[in-house]
One Martini backbone bead per residue (centre of mass of N, CA, C, O) as a GRO file, in nm:
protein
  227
    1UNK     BB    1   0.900  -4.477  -0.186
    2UNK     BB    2   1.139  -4.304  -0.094
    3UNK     BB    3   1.296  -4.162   0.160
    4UNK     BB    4   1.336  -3.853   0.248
    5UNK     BB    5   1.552  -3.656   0.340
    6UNK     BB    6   1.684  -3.483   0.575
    7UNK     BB    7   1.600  -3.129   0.606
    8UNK     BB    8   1.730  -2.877   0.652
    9UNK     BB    9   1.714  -2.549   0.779
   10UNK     BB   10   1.509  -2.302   0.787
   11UNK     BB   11   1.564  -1.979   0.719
   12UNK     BB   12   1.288  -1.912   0.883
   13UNK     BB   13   1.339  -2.098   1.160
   14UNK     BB   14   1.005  -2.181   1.047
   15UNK     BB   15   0.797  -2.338   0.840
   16UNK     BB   16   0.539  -2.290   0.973
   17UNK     BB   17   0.545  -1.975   0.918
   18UNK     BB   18   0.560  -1.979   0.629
   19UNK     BB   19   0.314  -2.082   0.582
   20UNK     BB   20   0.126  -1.924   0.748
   21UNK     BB   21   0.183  -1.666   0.586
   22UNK     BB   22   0.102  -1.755   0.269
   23UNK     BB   23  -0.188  -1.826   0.386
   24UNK     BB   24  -0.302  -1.554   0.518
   25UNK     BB   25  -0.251  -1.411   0.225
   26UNK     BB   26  -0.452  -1.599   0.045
   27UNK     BB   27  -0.719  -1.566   0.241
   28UNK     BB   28  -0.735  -1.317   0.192
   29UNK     BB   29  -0.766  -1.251  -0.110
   30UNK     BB   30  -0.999  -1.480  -0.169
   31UNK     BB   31  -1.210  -1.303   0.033
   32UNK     BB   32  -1.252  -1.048  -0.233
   33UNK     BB   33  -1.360  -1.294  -0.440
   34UNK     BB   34  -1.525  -1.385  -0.708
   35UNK     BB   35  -1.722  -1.603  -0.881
   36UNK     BB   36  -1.611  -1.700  -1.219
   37UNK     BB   37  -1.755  -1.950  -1.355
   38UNK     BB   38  -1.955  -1.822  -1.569
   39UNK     BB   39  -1.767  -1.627  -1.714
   40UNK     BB   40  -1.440  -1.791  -1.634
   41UNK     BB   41  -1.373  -2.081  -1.691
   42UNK     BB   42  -1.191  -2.328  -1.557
   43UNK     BB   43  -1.004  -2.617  -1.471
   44UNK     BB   44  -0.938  -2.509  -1.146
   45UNK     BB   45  -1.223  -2.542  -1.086
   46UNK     BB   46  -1.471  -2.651  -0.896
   47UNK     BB   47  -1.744  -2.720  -0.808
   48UNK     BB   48  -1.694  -2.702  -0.490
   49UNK     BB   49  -1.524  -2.543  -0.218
   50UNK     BB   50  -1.306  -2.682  -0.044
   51UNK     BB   51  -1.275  -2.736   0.279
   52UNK     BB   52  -1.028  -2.688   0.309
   53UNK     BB   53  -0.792  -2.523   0.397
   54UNK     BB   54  -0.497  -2.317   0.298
   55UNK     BB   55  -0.340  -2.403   0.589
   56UNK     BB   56  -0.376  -2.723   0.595
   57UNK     BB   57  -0.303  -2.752   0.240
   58UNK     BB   58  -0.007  -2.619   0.310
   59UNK     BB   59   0.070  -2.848   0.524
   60UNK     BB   60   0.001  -3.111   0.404
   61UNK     BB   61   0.252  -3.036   0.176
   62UNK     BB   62   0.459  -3.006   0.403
   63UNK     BB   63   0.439  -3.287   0.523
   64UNK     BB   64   0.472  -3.500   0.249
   65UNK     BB   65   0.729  -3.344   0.116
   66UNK     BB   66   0.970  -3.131   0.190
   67UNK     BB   67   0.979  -2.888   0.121
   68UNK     BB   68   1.096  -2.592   0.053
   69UNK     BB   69   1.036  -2.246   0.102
   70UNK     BB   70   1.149  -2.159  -0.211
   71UNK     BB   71   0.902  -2.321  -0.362
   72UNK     BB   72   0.668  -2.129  -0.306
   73UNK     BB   73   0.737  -1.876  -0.371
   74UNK     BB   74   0.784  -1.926  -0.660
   75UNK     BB   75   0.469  -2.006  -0.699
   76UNK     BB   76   0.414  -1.709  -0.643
   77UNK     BB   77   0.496  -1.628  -0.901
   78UNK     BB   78   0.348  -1.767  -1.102
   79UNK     BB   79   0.071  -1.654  -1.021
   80UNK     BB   80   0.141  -1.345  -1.038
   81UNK     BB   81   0.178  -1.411  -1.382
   82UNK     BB   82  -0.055  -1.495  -1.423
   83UNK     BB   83  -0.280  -1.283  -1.278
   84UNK     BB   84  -0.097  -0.985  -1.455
   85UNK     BB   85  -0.097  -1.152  -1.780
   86UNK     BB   86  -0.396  -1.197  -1.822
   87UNK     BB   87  -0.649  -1.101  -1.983
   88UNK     BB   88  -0.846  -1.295  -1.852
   89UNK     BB   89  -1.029  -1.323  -1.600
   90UNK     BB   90  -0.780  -1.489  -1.310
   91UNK     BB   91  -0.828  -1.537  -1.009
   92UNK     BB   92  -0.829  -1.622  -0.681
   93UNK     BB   93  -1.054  -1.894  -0.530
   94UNK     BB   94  -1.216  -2.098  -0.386
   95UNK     BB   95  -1.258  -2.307  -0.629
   96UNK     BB   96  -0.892  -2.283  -0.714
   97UNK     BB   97  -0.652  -2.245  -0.495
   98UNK     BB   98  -0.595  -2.532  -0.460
   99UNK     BB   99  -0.494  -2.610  -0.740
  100UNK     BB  100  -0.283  -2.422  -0.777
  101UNK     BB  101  -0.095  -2.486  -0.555
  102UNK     BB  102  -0.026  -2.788  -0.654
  103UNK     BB  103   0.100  -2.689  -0.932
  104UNK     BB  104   0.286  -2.442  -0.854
  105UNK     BB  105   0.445  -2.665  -0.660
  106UNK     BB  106   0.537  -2.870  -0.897
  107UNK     BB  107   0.690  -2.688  -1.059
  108UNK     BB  108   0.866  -2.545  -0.880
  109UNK     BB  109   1.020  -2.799  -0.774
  110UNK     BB  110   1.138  -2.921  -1.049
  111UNK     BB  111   1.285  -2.625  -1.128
  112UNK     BB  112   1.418  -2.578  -0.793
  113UNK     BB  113   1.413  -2.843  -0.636
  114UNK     BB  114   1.590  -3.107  -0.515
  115UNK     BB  115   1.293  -3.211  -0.456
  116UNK     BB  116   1.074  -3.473  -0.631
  117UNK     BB  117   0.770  -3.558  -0.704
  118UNK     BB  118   0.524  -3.732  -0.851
  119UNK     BB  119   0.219  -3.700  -0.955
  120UNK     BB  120   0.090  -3.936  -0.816
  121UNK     BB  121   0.160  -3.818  -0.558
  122UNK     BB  122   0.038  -3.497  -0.563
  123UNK     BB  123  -0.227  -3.601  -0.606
  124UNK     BB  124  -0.288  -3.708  -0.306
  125UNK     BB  125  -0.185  -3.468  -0.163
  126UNK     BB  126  -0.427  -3.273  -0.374
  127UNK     BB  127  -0.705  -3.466  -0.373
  128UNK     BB  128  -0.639  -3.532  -0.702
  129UNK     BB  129  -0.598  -3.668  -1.016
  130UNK     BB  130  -0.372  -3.802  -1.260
  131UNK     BB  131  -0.495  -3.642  -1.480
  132UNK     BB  132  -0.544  -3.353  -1.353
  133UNK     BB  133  -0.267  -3.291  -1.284
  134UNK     BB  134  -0.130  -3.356  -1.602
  135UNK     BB  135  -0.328  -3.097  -1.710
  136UNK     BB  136  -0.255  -2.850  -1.503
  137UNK     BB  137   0.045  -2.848  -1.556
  138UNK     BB  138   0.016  -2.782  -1.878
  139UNK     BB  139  -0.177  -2.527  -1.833
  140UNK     BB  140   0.037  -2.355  -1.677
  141UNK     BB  141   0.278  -2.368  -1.855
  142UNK     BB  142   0.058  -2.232  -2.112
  143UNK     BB  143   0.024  -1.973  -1.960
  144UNK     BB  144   0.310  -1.983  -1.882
  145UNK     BB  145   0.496  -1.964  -2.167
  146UNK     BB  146   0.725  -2.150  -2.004
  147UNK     BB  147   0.833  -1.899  -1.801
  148UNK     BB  148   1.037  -2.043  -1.499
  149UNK     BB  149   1.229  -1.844  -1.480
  150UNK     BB  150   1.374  -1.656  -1.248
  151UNK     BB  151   1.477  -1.361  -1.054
  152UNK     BB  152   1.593  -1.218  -0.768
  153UNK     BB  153   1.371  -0.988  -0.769
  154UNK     BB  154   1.122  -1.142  -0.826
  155UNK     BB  155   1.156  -1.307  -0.516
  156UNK     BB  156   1.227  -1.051  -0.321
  157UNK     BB  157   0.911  -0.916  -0.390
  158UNK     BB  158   0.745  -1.151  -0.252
  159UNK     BB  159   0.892  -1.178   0.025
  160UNK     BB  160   0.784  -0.848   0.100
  161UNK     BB  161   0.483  -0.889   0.058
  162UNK     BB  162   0.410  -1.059   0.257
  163UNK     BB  163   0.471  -0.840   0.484
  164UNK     BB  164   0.200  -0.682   0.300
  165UNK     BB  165  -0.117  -0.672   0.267
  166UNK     BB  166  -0.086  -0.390   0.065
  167UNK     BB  167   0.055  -0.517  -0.159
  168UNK     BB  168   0.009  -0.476  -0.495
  169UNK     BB  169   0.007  -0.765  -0.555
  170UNK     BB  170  -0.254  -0.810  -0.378
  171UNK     BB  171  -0.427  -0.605  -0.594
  172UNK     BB  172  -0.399  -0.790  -0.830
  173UNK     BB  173  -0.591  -1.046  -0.720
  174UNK     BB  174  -0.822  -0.844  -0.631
  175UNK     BB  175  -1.119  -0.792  -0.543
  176UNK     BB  176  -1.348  -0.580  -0.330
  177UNK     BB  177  -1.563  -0.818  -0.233
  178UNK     BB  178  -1.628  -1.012  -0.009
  179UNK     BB  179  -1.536  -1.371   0.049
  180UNK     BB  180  -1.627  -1.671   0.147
  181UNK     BB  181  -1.500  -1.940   0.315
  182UNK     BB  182  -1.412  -2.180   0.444
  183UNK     BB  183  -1.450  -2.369   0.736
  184UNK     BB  184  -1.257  -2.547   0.996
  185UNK     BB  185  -1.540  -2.784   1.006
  186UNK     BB  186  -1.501  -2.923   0.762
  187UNK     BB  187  -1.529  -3.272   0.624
  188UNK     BB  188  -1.377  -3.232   0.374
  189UNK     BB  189  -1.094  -3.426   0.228
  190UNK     BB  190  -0.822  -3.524   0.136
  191UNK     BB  191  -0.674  -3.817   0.133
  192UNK     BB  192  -0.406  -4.011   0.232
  193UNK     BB  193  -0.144  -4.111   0.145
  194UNK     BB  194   0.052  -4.360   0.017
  195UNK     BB  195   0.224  -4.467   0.332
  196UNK     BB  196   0.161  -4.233   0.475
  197UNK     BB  197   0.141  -4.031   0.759
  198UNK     BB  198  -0.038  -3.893   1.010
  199UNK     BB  199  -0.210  -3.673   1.041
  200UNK     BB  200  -0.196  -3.372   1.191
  201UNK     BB  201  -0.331  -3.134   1.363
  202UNK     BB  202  -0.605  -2.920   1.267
  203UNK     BB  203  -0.570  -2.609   1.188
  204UNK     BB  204  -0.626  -2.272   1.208
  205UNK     BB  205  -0.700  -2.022   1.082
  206UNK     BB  206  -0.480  -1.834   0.962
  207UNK     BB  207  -0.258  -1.630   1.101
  208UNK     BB  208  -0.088  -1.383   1.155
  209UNK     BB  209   0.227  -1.400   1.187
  210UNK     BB  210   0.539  -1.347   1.373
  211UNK     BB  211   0.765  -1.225   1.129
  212UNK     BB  212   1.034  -1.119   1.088
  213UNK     BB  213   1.242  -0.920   0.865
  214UNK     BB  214   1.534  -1.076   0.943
  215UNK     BB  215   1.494  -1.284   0.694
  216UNK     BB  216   1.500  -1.225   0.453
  217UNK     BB  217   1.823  -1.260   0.350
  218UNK     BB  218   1.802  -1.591   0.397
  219UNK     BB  219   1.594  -1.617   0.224
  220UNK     BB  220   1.733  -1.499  -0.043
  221UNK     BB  221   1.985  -1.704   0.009
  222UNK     BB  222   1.836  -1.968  -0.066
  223UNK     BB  223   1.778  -1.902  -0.334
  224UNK     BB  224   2.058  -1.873  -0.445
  225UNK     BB  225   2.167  -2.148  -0.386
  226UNK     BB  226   2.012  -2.262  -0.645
  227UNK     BB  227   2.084  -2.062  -0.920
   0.00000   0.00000   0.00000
């Protein structure tokens, strides 16, 4: 696979500020969560809950793919018309939640950032075969009705979510008991890519990050000279 080019200055200042903010909302989310396998199994579910962290998981995807910044957030935006319109329930969990991540940053990834790689990278990058890979993106394209285009205030209020943890987005993520999630020392996780470089140091459970939010207007001028 060709080498992908070295990626602009992240609107956000430091991306891994970024992926750390997306992370700790979402292992937020995911611990008040309970495994609804029984009673609403999905393709998405794990047999059982990934080892690794959301923060390791989505530093992982941004260690081998070099998405912008505007990809994640996309992806949380497809997913919370996932979670927001799905009749029967459809929640993050600990079970699913690294499923959803690589599957809605995969799609998010083509439909808008410059740089896209294939399934077959994506499934290595996100520990899973590319059977299930191509599999996951057809039921989640099928699940939003196939629509993938975004417009700016609906990108704008998910980066504003983020910055408030008891944002309306994410009291409709979850339900109200909290849920364990993986602690960072267990020791399954998925093999790196291949070709790929060696894994950064892993992370600890993600921190609130201290993210001014003099980014927005940035961030969100990001998204606009895609679209």
């Amino acid at each position: 696979m060709a080498r992908v080019a070295a990626e602009p200055e992240s609107p956000m200042g430091s991306s891994q500020e970024a992926i750390t903010l997306i992370a700790a909302t979402l292992e937020n989310v995911v611990r008040h969560n309970q495994d609804l396998r029984q009673s609403q199994p999905t393709s998405f579910d794990a047999v059982s809950a990934p080892a690794i962290t959301v923060h390791r998981y989505l530093s992982r995807i941004r260690q081998y793919t070099k998405f912008q910044d505007e990809c994640y957030v996309v992806a949380l935006v497809y997913l919370d018309r996932l979670f927001y319109s799905h009749k029967a329930p459809f929640l993050p969990t600990a079970h699913n939640v690294h499923r959803l991540i690589i599957t809605s940053v995969l799609i998010a990834s083509k439909f808008y950032d410059d740089v896209f790689h294939s399934n077959s990278f994506m499934a290595q990058v996100g520990g899973i075969s590319v059977a299930e890979m191509n599999k996951l993106e057809i039921e989640l394209c099928v699940r939003l009705n196939w629509e993938l285009h975004i417009v700016h205030d609906e990108y704008l209020q998910m980066v504003q979510s983020l910055f408030e943890p008891e944002h309306r987005v994410w009291k409709r993520w979850q339900h109200q008991q909290p849920h364990a999630l993986p602690s960072d020392d267990a020791t399954h996780e998925p093999r790196e890519p291949t070709g790929a470089p060696p894994s950064a140091t892993p992370h600890a459970a993600a921190p609130q990050p201290a993210v001014s939010r003099s980014v927005l207007p940035l961030w969100a001028a990001g998204f606009r000279r895609r679209t």
